[in-house]
N, C-alpha and C positions, 0 to 999 in steps of 0.2 A: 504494500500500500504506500503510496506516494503523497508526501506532508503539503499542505499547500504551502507556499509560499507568503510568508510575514510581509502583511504591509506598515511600512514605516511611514508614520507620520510628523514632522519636527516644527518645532517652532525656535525659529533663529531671529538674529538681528538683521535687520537691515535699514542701511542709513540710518536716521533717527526713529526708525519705529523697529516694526515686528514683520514678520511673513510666517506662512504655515507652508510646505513644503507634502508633499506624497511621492512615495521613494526618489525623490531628489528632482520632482517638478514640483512647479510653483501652484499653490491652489487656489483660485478666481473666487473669492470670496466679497459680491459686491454690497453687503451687511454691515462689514467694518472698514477702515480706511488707515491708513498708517500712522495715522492720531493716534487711538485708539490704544489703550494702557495693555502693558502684555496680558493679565487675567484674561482678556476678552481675546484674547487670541488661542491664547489656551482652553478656553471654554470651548472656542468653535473646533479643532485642534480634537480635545477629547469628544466631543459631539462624532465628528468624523470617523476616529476610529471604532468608537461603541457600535456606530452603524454597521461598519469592516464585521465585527465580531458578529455582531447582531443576524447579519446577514451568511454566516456559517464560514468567511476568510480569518486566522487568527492574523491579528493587528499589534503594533506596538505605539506609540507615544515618547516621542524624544523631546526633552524641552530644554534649549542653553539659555546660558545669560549672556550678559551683554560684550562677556570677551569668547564665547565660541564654545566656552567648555560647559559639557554636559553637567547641567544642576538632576534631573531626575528624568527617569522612563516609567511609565508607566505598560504592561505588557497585557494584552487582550486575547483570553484562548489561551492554546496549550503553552505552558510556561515553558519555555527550555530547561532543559535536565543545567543542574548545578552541577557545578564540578571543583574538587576541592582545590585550593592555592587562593 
């Protein structure tokens, strides 16, 4: 049996605001505007992949701050096996 494939969802910086990204294109979201305070990117962000899961794709959630590095993931669906180190 063949896994489906993780959809990745991020929410990164760009310029002075925010973007939401799905495995590394850009997501047209015309709701919010690059005003718009990171929560509300994030909110739409996890909206997005709850549907992925919802819809029977396991999904993940990548969210950075303002220098690129990853603050938290959130994972939707089957978790990946942990491995120790």
């Amino acid at each position: 049996m063949t896994k489906a494939k993780r959809i990745v969802y991020r929410v990164l910086r760009k310029g002075d605001g925010w973007d939401i990204t799905k495995d590394s294109k850009p997501v047209h979201l015309p709701t919010i505007s690059l005003l718009d305070p990171k929560t509300v990117y994030v909110k739409h962000a996890r909206k997005l992949a709850r549907r992925e899961w919802a819809n029977g794709r396991p999904s993940q959630l990548v969210i950075h701050g303002r220098t690129g590095a990853i603050q938290t993931e959130y994972t939707y669906g089957n978790d990946p096996k942990r491995s120790p180190g």
